[in-house]
Gaussian input, Z-matrix of N, CA and C with variables (Angstrom, degrees):
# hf/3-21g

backbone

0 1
 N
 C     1     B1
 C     2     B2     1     A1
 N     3     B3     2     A2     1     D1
 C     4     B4     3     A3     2     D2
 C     5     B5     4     A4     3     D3
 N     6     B6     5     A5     4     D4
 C     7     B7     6     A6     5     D5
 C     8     B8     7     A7     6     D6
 N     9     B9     8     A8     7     D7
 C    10    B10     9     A9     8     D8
 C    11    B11    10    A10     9     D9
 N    12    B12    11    A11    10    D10
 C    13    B13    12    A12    11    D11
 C    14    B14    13    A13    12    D12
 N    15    B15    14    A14    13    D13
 C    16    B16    15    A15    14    D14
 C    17    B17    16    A16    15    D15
 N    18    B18    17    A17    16    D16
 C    19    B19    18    A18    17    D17
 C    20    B20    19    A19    18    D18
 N    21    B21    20    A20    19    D19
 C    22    B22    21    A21    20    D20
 C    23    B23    22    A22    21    D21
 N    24    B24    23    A23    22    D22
 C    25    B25    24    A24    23    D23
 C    26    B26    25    A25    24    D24
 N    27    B27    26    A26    25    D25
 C    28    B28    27    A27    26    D26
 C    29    B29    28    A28    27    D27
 N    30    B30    29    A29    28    D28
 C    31    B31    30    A30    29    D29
 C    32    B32    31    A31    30    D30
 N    33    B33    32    A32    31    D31
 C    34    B34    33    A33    32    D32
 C    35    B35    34    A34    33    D33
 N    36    B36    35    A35    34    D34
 C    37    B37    36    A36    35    D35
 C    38    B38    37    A37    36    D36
 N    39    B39    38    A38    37    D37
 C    40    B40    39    A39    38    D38
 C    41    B41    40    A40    39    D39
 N    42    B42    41    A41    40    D40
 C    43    B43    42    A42    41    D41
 C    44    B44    43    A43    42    D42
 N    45    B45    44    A44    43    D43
 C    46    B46    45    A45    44    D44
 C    47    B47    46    A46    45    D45
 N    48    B48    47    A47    46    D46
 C    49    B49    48    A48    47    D47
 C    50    B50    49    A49    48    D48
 N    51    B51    50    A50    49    D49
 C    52    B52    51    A51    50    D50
 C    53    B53    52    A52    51    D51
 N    54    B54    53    A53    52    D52
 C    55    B55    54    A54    53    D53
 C    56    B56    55    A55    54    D54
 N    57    B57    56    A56    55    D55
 C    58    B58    57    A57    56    D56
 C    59    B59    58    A58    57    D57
 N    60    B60    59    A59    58    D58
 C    61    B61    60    A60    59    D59
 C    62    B62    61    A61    60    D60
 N    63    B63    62    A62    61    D61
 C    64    B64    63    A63    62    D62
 C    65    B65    64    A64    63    D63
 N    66    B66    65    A65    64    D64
 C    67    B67    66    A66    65    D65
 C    68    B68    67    A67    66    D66
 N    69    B69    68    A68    67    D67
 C    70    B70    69    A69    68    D68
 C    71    B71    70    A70    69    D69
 N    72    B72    71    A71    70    D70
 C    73    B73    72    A72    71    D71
 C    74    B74    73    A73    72    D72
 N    75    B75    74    A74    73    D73
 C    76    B76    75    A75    74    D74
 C    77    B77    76    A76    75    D75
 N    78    B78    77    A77    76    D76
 C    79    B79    78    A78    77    D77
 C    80    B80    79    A79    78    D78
 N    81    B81    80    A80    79    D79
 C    82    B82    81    A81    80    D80
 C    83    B83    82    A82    81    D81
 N    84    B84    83    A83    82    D82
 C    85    B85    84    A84    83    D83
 C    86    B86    85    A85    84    D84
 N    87    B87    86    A86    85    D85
 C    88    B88    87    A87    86    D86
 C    89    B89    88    A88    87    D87
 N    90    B90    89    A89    88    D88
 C    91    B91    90    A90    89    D89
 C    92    B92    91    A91    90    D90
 N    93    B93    92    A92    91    D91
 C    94    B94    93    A93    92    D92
 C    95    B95    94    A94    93    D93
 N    96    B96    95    A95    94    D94
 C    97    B97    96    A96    95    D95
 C    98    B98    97    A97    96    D96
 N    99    B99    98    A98    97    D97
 C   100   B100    99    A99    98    D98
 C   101   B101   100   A100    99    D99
 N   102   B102   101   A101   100   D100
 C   103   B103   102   A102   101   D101
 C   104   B104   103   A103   102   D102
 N   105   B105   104   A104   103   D103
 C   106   B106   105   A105   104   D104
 C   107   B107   106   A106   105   D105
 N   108   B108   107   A107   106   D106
 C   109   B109   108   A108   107   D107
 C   110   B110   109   A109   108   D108
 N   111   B111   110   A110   109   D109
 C   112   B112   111   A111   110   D110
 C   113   B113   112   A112   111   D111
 N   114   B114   113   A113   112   D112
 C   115   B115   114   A114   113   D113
 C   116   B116   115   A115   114   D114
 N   117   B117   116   A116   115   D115
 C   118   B118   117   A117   116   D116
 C   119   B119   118   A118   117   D117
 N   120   B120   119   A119   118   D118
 C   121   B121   120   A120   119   D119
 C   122   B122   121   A121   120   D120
 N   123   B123   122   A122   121   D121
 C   124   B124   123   A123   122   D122
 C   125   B125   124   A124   123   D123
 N   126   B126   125   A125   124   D124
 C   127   B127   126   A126   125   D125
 C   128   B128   127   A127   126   D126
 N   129   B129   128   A128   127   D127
 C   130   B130   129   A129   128   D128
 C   131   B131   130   A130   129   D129
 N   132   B132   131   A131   130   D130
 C   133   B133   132   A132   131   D131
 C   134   B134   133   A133   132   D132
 N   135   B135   134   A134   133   D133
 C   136   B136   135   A135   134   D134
 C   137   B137   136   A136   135   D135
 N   138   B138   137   A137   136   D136
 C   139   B139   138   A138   137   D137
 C   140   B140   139   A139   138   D138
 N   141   B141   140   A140   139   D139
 C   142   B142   141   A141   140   D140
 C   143   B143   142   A142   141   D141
 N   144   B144   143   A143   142   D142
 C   145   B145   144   A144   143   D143
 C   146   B146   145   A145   144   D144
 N   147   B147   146   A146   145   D145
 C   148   B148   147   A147   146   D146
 C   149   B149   148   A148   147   D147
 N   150   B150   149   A149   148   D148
 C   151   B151   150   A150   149   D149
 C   152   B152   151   A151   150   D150
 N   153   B153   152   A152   151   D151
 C   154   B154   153   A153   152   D152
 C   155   B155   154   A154   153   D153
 N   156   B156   155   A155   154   D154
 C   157   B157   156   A156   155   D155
 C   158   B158   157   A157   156   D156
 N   159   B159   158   A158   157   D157
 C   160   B160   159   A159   158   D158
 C   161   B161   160   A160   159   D159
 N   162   B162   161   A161   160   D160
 C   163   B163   162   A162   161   D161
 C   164   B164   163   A163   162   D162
 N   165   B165   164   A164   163   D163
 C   166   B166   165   A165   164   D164
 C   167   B167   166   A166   165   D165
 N   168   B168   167   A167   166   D166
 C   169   B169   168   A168   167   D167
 C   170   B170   169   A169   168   D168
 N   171   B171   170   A170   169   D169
 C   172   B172   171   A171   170   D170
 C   173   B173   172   A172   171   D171
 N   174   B174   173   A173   172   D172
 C   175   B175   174   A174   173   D173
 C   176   B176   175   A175   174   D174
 N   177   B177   176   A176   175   D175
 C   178   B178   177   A177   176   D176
 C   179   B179   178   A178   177   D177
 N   180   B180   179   A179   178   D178
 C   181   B181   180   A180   179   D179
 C   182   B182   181   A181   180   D180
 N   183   B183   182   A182   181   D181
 C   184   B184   183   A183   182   D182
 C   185   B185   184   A184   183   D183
 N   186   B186   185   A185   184   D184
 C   187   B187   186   A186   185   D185
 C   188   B188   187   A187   186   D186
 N   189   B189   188   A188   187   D187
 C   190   B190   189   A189   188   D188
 C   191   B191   190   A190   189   D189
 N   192   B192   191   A191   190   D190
 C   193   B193   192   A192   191   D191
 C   194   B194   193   A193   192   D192
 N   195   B195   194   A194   193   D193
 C   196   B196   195   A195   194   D194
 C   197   B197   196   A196   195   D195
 N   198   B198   197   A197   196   D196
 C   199   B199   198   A198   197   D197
 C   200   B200   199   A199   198   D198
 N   201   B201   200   A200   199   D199
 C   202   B202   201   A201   200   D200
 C   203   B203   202   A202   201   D201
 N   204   B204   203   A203   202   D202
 C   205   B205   204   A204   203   D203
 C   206   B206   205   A205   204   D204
 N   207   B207   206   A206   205   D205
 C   208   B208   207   A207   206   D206
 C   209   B209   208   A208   207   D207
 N   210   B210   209   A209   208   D208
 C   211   B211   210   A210   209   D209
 C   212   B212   211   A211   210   D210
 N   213   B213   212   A212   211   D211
 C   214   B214   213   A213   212   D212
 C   215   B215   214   A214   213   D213
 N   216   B216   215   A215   214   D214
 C   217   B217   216   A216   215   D215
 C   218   B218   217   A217   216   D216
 N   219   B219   218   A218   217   D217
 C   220   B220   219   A219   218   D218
 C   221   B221   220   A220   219   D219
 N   222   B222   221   A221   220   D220
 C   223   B223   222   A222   221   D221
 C   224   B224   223   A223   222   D222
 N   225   B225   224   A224   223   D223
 C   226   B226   225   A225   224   D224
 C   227   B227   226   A226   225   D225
 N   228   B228   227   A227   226   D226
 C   229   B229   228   A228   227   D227
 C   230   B230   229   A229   228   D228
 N   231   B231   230   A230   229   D229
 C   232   B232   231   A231   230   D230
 C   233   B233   232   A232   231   D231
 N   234   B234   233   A233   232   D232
 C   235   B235   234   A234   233   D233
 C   236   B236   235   A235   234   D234
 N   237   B237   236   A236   235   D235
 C   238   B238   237   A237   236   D236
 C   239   B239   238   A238   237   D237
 N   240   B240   239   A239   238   D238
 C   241   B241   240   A240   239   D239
 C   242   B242   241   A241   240   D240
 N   243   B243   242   A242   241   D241
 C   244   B244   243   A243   242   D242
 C   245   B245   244   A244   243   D243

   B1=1.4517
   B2=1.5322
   B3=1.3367
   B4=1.6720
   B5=1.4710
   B6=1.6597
   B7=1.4603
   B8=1.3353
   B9=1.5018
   B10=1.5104
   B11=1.8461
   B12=1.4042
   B13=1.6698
   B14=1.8558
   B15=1.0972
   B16=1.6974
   B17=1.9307
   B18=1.8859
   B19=1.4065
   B20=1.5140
   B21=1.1773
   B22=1.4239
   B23=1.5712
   B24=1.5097
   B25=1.7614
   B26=1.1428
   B27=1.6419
   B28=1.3803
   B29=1.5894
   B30=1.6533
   B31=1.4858
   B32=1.4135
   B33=1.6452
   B34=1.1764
   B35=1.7133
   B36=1.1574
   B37=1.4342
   B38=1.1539
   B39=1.5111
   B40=1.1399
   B41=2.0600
   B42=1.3898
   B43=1.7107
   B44=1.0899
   B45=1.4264
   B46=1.6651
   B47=1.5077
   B48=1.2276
   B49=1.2362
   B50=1.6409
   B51=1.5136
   B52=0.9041
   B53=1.6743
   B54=1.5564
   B55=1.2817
   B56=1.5937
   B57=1.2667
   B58=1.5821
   B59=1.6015
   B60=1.0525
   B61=1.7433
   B62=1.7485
   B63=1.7362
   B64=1.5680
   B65=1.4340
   B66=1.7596
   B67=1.0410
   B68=1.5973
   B69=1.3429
   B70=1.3285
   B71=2.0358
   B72=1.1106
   B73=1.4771
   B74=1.3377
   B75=1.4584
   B76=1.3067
   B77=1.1224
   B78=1.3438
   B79=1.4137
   B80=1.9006
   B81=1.1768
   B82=1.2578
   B83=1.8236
   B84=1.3803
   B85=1.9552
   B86=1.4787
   B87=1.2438
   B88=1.7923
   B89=1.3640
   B90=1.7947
   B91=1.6104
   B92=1.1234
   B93=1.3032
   B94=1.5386
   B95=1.6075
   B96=1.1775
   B97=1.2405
   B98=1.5808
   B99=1.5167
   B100=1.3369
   B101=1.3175
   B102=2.0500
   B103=0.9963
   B104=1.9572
   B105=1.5071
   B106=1.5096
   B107=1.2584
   B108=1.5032
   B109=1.2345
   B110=1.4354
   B111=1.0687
   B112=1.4593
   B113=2.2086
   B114=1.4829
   B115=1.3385
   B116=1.6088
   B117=1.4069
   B118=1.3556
   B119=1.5882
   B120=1.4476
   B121=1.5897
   B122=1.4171
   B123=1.3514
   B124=1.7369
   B125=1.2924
   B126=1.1696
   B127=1.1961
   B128=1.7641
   B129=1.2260
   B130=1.7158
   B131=1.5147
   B132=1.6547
   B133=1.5656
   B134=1.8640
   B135=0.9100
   B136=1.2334
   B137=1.3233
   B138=1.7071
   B139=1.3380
   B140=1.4835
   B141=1.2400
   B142=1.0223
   B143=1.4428
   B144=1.2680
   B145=1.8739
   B146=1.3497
   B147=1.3861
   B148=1.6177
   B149=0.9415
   B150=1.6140
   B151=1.4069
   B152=1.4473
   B153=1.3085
   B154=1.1977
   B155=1.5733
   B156=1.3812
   B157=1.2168
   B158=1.4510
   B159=1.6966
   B160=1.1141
   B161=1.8738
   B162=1.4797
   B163=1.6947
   B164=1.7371
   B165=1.3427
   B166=1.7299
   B167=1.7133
   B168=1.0692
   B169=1.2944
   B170=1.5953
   B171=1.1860
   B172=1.4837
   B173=1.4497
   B174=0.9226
   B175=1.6249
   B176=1.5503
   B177=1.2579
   B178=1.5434
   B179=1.1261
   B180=0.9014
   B181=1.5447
   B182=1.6425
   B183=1.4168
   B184=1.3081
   B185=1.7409
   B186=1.0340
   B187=1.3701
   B188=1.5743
   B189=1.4853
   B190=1.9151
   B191=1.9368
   B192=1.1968
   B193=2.0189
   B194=1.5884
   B195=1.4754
   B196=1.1654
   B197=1.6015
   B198=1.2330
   B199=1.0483
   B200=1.5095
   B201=1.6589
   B202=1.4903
   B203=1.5010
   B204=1.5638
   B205=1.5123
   B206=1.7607
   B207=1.3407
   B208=1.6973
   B209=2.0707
   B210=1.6033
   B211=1.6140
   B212=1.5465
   B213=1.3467
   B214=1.7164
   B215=1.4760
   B216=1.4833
   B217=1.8629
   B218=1.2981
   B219=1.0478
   B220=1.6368
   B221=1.4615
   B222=1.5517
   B223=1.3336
   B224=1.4445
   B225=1.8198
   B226=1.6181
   B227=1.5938
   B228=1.2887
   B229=0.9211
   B230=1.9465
   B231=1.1890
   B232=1.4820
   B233=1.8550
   B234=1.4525
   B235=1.3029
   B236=1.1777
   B237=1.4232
   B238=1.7049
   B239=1.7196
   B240=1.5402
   B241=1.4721
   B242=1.5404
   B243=1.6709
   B244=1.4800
   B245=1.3421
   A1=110.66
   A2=113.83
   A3=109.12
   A4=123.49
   A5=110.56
   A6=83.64
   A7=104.26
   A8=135.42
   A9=135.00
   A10=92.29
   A11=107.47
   A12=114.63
   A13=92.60
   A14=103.25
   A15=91.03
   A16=129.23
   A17=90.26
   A18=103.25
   A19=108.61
   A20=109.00
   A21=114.05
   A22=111.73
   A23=112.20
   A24=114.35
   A25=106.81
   A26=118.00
   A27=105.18
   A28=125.97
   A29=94.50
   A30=96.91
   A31=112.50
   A32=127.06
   A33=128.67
   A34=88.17
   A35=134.43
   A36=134.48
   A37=127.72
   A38=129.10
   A39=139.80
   A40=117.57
   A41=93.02
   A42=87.98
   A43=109.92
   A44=136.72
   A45=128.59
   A46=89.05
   A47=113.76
   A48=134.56
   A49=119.02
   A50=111.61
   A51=148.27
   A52=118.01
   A53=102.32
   A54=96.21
   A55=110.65
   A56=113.07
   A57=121.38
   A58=88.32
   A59=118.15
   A60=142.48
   A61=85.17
   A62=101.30
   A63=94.58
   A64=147.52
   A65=95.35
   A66=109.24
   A67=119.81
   A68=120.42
   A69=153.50
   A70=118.20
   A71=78.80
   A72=114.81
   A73=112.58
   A74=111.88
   A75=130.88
   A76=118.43
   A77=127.15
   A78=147.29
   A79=107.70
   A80=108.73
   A81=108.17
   A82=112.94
   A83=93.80
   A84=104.34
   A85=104.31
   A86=119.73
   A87=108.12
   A88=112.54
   A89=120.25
   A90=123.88
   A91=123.98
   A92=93.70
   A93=123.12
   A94=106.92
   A95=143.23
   A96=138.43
   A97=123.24
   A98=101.64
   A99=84.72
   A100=108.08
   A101=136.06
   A102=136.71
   A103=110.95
   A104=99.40
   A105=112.01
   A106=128.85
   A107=117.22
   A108=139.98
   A109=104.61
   A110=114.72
   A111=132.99
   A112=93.25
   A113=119.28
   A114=113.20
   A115=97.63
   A116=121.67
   A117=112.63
   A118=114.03
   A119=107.82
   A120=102.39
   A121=136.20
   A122=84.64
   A123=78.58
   A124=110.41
   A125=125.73
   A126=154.76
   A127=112.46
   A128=95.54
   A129=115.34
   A130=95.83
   A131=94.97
   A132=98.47
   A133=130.39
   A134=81.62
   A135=89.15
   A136=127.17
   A137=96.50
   A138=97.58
   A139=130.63
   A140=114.93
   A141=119.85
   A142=118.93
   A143=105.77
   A144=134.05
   A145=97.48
   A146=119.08
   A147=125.55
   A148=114.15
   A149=148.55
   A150=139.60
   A151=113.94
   A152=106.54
   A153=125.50
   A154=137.05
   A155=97.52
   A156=149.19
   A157=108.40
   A158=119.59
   A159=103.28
   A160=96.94
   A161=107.73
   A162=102.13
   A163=117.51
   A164=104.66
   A165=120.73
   A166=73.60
   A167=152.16
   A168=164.08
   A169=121.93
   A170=115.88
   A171=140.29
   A172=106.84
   A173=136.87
   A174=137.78
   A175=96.86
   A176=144.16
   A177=123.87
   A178=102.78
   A179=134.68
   A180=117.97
   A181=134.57
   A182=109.95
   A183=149.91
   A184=94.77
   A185=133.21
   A186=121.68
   A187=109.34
   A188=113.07
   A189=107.81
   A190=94.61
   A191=91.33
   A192=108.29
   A193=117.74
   A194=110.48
   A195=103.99
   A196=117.78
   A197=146.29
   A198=166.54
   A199=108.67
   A200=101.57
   A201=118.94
   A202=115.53
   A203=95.05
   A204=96.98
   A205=139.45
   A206=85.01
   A207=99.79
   A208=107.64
   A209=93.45
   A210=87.14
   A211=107.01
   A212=111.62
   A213=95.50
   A214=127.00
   A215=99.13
   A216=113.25
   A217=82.88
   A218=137.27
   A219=146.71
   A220=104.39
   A221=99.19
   A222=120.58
   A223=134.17
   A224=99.03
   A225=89.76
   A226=98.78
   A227=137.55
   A228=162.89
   A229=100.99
   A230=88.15
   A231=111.55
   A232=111.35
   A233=124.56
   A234=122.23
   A235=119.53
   A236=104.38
   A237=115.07
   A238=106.19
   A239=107.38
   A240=105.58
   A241=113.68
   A242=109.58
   A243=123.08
   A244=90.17
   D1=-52.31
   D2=168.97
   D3=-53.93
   D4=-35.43
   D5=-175.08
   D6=-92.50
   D7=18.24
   D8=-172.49
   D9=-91.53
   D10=-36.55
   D11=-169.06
   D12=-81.40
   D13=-47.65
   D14=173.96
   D15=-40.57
   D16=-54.50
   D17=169.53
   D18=-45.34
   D19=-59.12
   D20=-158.91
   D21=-59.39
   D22=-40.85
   D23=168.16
   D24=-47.97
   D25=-60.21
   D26=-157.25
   D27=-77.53
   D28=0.60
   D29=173.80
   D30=-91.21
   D31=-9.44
   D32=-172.51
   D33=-92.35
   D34=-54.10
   D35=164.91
   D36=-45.49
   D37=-9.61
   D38=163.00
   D39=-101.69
   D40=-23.79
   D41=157.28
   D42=-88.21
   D43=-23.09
   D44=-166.37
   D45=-63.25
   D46=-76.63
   D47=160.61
   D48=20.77
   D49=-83.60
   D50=173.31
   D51=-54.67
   D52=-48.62
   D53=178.27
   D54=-85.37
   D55=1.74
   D56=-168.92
   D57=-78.57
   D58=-50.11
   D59=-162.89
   D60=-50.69
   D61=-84.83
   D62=179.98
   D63=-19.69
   D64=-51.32
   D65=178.54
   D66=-75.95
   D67=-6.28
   D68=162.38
   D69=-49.52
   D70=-53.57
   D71=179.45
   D72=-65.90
   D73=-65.06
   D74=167.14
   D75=-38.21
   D76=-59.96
   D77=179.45
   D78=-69.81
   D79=-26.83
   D80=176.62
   D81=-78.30
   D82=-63.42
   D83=166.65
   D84=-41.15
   D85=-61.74
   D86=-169.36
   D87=-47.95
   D88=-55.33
   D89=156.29
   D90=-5.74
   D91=-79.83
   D92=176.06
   D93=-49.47
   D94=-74.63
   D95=156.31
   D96=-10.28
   D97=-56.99
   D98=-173.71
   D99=-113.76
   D100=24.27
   D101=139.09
   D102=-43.15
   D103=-53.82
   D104=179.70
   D105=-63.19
   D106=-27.15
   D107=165.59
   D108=-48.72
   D109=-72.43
   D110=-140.33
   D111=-87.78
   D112=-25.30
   D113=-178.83
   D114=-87.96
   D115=-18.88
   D116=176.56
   D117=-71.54
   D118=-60.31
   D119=145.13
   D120=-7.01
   D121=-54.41
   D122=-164.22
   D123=-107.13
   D124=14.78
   D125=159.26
   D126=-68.66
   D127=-58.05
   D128=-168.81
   D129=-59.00
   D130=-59.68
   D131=172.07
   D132=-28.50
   D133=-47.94
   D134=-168.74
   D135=-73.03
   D136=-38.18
   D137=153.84
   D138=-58.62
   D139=-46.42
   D140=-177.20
   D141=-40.99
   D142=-46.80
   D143=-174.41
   D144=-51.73
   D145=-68.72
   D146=171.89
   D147=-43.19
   D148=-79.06
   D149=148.95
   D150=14.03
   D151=-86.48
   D152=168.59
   D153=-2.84
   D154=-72.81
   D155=170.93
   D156=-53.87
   D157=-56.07
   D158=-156.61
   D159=-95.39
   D160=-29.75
   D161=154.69
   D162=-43.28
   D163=-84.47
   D164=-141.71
   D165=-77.16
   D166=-86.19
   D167=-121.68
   D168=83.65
   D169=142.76
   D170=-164.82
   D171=-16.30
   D172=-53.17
   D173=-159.84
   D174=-109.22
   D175=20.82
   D176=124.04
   D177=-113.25
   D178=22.03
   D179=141.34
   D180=-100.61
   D181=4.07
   D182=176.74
   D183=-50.44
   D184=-72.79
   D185=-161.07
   D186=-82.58
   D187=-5.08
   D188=178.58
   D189=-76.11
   D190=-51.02
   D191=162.43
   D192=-29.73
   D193=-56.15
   D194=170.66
   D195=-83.56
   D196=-34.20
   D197=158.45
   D198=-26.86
   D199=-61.81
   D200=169.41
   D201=-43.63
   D202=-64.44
   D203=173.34
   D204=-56.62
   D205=-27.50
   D206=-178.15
   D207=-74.13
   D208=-22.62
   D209=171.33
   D210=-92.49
   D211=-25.45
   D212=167.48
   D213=-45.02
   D214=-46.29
   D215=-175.09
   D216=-62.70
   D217=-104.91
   D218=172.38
   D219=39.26
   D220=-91.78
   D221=172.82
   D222=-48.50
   D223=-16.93
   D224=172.74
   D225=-100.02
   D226=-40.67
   D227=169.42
   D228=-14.87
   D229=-66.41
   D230=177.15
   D231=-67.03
   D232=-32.76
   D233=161.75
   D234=-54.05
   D235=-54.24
   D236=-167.88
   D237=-64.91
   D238=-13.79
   D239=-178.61
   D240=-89.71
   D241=-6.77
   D242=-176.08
   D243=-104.67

């Protein structure tokens, strides 16, 4: 009887286990997702800004700049809350 109740722990301790792992994973890929998300973003941004910049010149493009930036905070703002 003990070692049938033993088996049986260590198989419930070996799915906890396991699904802890998954869910590990899960939580890591989403990160990862939206670490990449958010540098492609801000990437684009930036280009864009330069573009910008070297057309219209520095001060009308001044508020897409700030705008840009205010969704960066946004977006991390909102990670750190996930």
């Amino acid at each position: 009887m003990k070692l049938a109740t033993s088996i049986l722990l260590a198989g419930f301790m070996f799915g906890a286990a396991s699904y802890s792992f998954a869910d590990d994973i899960k939580e890591t890929t989403k990160e990862i997702k939206q670490d990449t998300t958010k540098t492609v973003k801000k990437g684009k941004n930036r280009v864009e800004e330069s573009a910008c910049e070297m057309v219209n010149g520095k001060m009308e493009c001044a508020g897409k700049k700030l705008k840009n930036r205010a969704s960066e905070a946004g977006d991390e703002v909102k990670d750190m809350a996930n």
